[in-house]
BALUM-876727 format. One line per field, with one value per residue: x, z, y negated of N, C-alpha, C, O, CB in turn. Coordinates in steps of 0.001 Angstrom, whole numbers, plus 500000, padded with zeros to 6 digits. Each point is the difference from the previous one (the first is absolute). Glycine has a CB too. Layout:
<rs>
npx (X  ...)
npz (Z  ...)
npy (Y  ...)
capx (X  ...)
capz (Z  ...)
capy (Y  ...)
cpx (X  ...)
cpz (Z  ...)
cpy (Y  ...)
opx (X  ...)
opz (Z  ...)
opy (Y  ...)
cbpx (X  ...)
cbpz (Z  ...)
cbpy (Y  ...)
</rs>
This chain:
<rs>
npx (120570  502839  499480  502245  501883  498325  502408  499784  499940  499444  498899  501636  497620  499071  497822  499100  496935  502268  497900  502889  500074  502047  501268  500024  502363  499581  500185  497489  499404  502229  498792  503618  499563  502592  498273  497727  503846  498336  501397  501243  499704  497927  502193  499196  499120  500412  496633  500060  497320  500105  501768  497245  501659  497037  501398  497524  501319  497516  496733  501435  499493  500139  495852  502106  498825  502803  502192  499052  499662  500166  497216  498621  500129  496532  500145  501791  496496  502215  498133  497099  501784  501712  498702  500848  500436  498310  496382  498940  502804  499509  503583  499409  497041  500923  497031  502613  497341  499141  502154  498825  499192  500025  503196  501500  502874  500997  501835  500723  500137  502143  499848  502842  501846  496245  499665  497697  497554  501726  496304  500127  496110  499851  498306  498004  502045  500768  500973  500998  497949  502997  499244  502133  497117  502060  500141  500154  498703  499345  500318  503383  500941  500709  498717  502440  497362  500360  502176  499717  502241  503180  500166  498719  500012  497131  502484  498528  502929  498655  502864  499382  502716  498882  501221  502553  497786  499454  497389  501115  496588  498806  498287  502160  497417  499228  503470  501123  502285  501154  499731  503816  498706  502560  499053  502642  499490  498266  498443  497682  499401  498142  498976  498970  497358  498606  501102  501736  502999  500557  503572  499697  501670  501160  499688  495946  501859  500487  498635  499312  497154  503007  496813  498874  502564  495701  502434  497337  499420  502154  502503  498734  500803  497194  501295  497351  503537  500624  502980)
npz (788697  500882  496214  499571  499543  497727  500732  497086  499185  497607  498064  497833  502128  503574  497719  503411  501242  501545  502555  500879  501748  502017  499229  501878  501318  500201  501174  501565  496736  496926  497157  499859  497246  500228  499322  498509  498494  496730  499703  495634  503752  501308  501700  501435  502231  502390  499115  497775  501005  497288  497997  497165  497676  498179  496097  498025  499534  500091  501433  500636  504000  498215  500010  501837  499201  498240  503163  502519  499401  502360  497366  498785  502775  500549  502103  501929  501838  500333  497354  501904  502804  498230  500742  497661  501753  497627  501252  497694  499699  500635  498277  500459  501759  500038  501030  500980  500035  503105  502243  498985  503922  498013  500198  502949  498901  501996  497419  501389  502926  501343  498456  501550  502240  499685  498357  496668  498995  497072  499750  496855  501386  496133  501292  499563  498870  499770  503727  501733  503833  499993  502603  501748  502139  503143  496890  496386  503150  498601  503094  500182  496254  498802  498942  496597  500252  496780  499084  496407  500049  500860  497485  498363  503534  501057  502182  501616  500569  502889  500807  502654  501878  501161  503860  497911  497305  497295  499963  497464  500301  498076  498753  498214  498044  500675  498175  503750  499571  502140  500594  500552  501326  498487  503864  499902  495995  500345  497071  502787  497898  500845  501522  497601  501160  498259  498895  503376  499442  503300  499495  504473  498667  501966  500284  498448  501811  497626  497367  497801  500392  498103  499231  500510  499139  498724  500248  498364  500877  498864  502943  499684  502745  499463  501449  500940  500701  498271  500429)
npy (706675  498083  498182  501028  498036  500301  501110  497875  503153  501752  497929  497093  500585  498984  501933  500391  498852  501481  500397  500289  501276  498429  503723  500292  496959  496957  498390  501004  498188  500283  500348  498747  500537  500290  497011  501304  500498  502099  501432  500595  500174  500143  498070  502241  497016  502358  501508  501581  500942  498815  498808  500106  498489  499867  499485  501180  500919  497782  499664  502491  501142  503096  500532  499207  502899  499957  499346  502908  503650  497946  499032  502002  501366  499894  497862  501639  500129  497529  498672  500582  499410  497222  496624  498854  497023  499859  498485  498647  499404  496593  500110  496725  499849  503617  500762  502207  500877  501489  501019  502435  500893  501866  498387  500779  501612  500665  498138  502104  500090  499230  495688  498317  499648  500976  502252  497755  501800  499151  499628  500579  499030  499074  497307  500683  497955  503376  498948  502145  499284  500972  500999  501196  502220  501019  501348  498231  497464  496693  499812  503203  498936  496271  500571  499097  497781  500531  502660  498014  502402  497567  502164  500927  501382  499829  497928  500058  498096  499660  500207  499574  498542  503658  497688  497251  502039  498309  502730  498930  501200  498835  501988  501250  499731  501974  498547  500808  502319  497244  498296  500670  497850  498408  499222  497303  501419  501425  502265  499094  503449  497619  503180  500515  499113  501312  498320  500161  498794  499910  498966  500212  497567  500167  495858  499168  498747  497983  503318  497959  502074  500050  501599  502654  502517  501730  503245  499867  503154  498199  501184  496470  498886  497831  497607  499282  497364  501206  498410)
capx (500659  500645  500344  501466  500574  500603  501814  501210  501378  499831  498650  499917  498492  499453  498852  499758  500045  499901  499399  500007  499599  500946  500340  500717  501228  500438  499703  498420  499610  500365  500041  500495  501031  501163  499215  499215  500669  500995  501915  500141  500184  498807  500550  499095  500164  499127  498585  499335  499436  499694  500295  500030  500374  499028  499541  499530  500371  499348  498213  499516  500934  500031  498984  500674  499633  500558  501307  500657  498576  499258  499083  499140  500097  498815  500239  500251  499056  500772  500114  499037  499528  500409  499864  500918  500225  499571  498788  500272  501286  500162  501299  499975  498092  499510  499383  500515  499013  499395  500543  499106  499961  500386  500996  500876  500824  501742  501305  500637  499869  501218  500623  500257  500247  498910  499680  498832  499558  499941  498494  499407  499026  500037  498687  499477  500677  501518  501024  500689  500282  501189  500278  501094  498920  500426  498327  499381  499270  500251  500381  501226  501044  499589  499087  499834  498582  499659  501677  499833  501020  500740  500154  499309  500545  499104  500429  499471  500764  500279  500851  499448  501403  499353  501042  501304  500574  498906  499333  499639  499160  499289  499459  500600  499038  500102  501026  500832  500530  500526  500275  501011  499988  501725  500261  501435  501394  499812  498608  499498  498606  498510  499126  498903  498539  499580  500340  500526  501533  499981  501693  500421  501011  500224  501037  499649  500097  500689  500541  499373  499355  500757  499012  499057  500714  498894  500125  498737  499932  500562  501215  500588  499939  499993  500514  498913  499660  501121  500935)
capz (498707  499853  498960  499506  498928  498662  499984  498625  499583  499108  498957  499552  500237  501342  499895  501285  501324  500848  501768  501145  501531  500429  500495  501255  499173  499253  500971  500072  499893  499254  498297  499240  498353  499553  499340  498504  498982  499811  500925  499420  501407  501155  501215  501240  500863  501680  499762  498968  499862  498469  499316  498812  498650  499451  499210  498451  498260  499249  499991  499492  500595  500552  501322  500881  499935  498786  499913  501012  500168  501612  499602  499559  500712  500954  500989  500798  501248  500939  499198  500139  501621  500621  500071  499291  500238  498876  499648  498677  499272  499232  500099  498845  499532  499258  500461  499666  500025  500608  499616  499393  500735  499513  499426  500893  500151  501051  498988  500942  501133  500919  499768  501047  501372  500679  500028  499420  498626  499275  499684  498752  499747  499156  499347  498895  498623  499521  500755  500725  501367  500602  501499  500364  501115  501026  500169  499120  500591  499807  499218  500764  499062  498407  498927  498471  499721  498642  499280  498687  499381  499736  498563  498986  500793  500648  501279  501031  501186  501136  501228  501300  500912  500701  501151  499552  499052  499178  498828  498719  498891  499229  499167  498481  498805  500497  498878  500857  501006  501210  500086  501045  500385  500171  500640  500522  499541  500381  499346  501141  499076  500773  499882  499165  500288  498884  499187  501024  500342  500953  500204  500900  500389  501990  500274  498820  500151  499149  498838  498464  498708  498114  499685  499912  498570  499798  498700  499123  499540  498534  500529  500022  501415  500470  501370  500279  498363  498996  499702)
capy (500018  498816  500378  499845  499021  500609  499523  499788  500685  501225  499798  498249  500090  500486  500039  500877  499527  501521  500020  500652  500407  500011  501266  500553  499923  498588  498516  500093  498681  499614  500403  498696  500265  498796  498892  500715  499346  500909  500996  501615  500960  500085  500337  500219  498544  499818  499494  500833  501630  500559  499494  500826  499270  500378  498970  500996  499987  499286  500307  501578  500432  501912  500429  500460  501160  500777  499834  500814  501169  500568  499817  501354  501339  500101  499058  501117  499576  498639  498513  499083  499726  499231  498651  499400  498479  499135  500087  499187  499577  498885  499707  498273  499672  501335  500937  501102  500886  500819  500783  500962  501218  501554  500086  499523  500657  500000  499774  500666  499897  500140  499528  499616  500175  500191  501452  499414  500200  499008  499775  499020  500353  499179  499302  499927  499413  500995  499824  501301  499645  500618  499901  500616  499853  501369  501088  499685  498958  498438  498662  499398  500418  498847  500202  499699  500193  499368  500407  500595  500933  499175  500506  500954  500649  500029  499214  499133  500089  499178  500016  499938  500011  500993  500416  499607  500693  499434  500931  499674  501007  499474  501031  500373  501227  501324  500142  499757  501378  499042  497936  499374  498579  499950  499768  499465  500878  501110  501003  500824  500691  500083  500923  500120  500676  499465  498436  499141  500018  499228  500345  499004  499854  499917  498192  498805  498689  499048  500421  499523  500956  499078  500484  500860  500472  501232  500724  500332  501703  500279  499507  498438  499210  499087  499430  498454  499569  500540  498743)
cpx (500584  500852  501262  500938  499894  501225  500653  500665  499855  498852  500099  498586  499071  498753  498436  499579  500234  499605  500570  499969  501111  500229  500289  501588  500507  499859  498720  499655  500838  499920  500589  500616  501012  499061  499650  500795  500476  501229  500018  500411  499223  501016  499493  500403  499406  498477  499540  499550  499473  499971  499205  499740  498965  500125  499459  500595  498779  498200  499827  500610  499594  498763  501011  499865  500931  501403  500322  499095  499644  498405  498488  499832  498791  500336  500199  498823  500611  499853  498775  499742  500894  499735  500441  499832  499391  497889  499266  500789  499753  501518  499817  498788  499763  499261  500854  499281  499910  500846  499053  500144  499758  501341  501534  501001  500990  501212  500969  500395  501149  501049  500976  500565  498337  499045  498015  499311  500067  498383  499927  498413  499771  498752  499238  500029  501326  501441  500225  500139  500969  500115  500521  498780  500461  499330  499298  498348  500486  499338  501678  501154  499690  499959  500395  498583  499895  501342  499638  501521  500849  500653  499235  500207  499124  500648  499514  501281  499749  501121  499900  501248  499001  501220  501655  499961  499164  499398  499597  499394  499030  499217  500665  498879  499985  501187  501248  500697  501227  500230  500920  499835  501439  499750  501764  500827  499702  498475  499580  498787  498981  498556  498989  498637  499136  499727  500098  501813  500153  501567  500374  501433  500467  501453  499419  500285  501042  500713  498984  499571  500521  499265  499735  500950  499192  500782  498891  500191  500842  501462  500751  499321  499624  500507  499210  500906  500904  500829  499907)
cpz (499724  498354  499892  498816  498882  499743  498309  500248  499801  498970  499662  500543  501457  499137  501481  501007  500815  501872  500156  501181  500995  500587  500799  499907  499439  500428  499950  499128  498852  498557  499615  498735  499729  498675  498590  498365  498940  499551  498714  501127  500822  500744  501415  501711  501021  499695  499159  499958  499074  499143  498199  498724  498940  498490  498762  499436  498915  500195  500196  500939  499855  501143  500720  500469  499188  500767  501687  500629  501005  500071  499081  500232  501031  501409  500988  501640  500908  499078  500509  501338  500488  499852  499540  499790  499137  499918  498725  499972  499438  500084  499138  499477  499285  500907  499530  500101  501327  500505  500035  501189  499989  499282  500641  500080  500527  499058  500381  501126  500315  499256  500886  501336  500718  499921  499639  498755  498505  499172  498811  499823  498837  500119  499243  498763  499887  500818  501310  501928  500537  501405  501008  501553  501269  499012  499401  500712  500473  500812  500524  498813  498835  498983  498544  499822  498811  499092  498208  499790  499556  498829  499239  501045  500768  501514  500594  500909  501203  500993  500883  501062  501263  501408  499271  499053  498821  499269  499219  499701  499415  499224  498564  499216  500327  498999  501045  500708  500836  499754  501376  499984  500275  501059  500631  499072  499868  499190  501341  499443  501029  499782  499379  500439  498889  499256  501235  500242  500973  500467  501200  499507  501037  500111  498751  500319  499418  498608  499031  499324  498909  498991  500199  498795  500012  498776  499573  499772  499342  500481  499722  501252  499717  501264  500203  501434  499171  499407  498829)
cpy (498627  499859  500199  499192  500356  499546  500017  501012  501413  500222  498238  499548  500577  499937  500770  499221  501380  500155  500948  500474  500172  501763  499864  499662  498490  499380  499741  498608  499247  500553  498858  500503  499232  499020  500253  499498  501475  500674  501685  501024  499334  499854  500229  499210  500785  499318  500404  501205  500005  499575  500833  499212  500744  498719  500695  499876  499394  500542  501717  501141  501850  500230  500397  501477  500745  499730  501021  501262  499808  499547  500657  501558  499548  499596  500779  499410  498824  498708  499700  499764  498593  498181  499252  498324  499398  500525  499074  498964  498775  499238  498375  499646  501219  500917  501097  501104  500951  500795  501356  501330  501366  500172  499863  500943  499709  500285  500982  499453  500257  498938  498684  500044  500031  500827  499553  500478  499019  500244  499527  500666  498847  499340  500367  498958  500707  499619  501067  499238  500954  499754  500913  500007  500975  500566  499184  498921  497964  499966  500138  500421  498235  500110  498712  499955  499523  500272  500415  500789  498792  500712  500823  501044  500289  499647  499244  499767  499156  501078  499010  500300  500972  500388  499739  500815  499403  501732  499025  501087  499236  501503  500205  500924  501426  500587  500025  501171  499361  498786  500238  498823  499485  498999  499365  500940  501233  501059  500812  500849  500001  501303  499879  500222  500349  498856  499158  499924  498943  500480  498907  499463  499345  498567  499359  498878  498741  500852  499445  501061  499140  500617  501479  500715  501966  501127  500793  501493  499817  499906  498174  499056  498486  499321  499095  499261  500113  498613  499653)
opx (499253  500683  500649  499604  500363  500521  499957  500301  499390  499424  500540  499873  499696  499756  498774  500682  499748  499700  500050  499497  500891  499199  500045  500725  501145  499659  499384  500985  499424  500401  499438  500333  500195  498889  500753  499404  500668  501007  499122  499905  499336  501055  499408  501141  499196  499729  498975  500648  499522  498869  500087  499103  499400  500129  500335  500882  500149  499713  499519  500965  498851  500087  501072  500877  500295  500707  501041  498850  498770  499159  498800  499634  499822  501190  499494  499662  499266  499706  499995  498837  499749  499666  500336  499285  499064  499321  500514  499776  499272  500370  499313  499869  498792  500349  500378  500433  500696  500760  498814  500606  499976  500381  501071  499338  500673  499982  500279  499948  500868  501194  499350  499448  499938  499154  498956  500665  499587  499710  500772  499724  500374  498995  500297  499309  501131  501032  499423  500227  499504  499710  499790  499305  500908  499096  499114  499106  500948  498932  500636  500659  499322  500815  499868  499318  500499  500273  499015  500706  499368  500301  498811  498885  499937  499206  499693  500687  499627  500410  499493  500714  498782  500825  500779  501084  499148  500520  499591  500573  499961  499627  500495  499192  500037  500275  501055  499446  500055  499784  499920  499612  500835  499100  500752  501203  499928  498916  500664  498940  499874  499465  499279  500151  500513  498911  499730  500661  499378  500431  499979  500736  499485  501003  500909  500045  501186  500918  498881  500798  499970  499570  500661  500613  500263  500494  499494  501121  501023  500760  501093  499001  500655  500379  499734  500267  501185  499651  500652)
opz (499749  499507  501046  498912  499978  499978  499225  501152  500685  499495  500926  500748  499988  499231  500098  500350  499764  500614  499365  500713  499548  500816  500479  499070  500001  501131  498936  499963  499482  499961  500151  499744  500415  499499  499095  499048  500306  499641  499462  499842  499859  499461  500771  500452  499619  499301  500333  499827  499943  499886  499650  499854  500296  500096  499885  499947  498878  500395  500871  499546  500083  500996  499472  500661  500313  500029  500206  500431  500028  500705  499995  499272  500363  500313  499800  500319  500309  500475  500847  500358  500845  498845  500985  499133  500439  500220  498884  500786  499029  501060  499087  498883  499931  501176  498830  499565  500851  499057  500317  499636  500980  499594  499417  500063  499956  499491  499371  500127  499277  499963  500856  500484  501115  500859  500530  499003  500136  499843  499966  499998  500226  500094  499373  498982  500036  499708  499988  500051  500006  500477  499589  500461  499415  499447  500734  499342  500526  500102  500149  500075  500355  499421  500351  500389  499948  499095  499609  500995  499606  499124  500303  499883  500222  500904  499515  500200  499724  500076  499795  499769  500164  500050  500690  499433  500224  500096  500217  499933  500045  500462  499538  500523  501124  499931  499623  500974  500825  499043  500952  498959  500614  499619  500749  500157  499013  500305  500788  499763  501154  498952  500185  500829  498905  499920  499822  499358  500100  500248  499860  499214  500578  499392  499279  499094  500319  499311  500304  499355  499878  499237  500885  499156  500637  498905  500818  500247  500361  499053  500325  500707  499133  500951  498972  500978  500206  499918  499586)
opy (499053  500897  499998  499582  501176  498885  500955  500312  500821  500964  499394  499031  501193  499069  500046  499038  501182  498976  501054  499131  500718  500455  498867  500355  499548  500347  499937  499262  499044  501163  498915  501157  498857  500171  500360  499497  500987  499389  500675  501217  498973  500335  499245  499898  500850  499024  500595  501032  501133  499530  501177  499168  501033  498779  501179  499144  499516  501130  500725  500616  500434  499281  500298  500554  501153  501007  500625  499915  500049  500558  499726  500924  498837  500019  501104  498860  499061  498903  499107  499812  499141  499736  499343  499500  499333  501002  500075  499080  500212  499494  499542  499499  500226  500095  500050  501067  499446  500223  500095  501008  500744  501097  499824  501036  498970  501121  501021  498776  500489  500299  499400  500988  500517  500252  500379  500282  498848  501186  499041  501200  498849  500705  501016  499969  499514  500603  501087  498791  501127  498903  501141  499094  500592  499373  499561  499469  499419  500604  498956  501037  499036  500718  498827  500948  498875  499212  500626  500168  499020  499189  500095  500509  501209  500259  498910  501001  498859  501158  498897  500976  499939  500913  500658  499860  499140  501111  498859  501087  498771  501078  498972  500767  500501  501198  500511  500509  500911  499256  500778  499471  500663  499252  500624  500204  500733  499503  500675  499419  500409  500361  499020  500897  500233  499431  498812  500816  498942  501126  498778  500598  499043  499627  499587  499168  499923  499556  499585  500681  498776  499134  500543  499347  501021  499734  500768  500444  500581  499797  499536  500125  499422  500684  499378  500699  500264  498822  499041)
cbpx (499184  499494  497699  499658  500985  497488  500537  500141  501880  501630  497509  501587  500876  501660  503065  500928  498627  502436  497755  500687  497252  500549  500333  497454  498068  500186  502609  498660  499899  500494  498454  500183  498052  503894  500349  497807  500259  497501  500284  500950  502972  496838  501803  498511  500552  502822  501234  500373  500090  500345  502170  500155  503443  498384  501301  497496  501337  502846  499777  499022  501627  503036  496668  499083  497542  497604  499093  502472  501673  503325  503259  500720  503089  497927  499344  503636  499887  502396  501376  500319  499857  501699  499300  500876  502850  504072  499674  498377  501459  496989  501948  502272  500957  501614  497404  501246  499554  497553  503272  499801  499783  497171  497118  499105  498497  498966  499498  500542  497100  498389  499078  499500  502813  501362  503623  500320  499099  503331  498555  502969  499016  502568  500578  499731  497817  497978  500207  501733  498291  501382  498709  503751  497025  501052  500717  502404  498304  501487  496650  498488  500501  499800  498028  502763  498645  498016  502243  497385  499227  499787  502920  501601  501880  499445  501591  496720  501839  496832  501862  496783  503045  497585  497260  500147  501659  500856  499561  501023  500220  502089  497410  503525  500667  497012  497708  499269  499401  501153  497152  501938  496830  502333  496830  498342  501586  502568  500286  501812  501319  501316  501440  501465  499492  500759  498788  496768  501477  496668  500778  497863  500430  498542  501995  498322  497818  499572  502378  500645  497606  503212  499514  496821  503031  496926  502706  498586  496938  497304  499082  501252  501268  498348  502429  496547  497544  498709  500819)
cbpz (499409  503480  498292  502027  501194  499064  503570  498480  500577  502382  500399  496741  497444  503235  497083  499154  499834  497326  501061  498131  499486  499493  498331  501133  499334  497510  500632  502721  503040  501939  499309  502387  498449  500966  502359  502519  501506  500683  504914  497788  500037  500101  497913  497982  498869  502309  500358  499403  501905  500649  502644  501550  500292  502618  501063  499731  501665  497924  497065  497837  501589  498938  499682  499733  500112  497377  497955  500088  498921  500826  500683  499471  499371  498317  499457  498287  499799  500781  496832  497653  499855  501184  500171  499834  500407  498072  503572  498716  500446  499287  501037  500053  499504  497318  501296  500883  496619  499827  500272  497415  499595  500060  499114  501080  498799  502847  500342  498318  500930  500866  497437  498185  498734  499228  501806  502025  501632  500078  502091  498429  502124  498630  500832  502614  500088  497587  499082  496979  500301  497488  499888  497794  498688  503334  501526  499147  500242  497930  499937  502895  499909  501188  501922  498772  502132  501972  503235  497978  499547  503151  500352  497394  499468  497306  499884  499705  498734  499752  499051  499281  499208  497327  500526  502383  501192  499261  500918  499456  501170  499432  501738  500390  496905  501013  498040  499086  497276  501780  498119  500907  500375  497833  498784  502613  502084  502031  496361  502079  497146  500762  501310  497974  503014  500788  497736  501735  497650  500272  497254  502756  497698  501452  501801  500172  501389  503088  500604  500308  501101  501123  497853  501781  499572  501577  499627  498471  499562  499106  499326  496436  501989  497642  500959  498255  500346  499258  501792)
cbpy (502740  499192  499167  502316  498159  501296  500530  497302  497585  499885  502882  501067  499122  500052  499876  502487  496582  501562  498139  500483  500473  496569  501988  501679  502893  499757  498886  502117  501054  498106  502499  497420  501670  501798  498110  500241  496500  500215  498739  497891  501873  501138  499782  502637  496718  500278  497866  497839  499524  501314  497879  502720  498451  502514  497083  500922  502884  498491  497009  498607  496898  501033  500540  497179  498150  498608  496407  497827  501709  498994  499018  497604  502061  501821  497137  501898  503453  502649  501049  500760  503850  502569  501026  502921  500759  499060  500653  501450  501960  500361  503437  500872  496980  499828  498852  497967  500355  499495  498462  498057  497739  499302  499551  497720  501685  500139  496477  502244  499839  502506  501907  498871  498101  498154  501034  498033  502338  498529  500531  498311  502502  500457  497732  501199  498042  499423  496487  502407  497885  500894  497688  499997  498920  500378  501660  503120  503494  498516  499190  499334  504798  498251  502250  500196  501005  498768  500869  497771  503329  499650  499634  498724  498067  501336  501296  499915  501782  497297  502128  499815  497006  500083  501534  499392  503029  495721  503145  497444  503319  496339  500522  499287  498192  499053  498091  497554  501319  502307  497509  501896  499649  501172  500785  499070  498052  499068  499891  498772  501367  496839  501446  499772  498523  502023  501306  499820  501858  498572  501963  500536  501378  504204  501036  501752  501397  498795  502504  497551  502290  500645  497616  499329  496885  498348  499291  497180  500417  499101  503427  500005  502143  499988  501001  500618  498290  503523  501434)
</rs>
């Protein structure tokens, strides 16, 4: 388990440590980041396997139980089998707490050119571990560890260069009924799970994530970040 950069951008505030594993496919031995400065874009680089932005709103945060269901649906027999990178969590001297292994859930799958599981299992300080795995087995995929929510929205986001292409996912609420990622311009809809989402994009290289643009039940929209 090798650590990772915390990367600037799409957020003012890094609050995230993160790990990862080298997949199938990537540069053995290398994990690097662009320079921790911060950015309102990302750009996806050579070498980057796992990037993830992150900042609060404040102390009083949403359970995570309330803000996202896959969390209050019963556990299915593979979640509790499967192996998940993060363990106890300490970010900037903070204790993040436990993670919680009845609470582990598959987001969704076949995400990716690599055809990867996406993973969130919550702490027991109400924070969240995210992670992208084959077949939902670690250690060959990477892992978010200690993650909180960047809006009211309940967003999580990272991203990850994958062989010259990129992905952008994460997590959203359950107020969340889609999301596109703008890319150089370009909107790319990203697949839904349960409160998971995950949108390739192909030739990333030297493209600019600009933002996230969510549409809610009530049919109104948000954008992160917002202008």
């Amino acid at each position: 388990m090798k650590p990772v950069a915390v990367v600037a951008g799409l957020a003012a505030v890094m609050l995230l440590t993160g790990c990862s594993m080298p997949g199938e496919g990537s540069d053995a031995g290398t994990t690097t980041g662009q320079d921790a400065r911060p950015s309102n874009q990302f750009t996806f680089a050579k070498g980057i396997t796992s990037t993830t932005r992150l900042t609060e709103e404040g102390a009083d945060r949403t359970p995570v139980k309330k803000l996202y269901r896959v969390f209050r649906r019963a556990q299915r027999s593979r979640e509790s089998q499967i192996a998940h990178p993060c363990f106890t969590i300490t970010a900037g001297g903070e204790d993040r707490g436990k993670p919680i292994s009845g609470l582990r859930r598959i987001l969704l799958r076949d995400v990716g050119r690599r055809r990867y599981e996406l993973l969130a299992q919550p702490t027991t300080n109400n924070d969240l571990n995210l992670g992208l795995s084959p077949e939902g087995l670690a250690p060959e995929g990477s892992a978010g560890c200690g993650a909180r929510p960047m809006t009211a929205d309940g967003l999580i986001l990272g991203a990850e260069e994958q062989d010259g292409d990129g992905l952008v996912y994460g997590m959203v609420g359950d107020g969340v009924v889609s999301l596109d990622v703008v890319v150089d311009g370009v909107r790319y809809h990203a697949r839904l799970g349960e409160n998971g989402f995950a949108a390739h994009i192909p030739d990333a290289l030297g493209k600019v994530v600009e933002k996230l643009v969510l549409v809610r039940k009530d049919g109104s929209k948000a954008e992160f970040p917002s202008d």
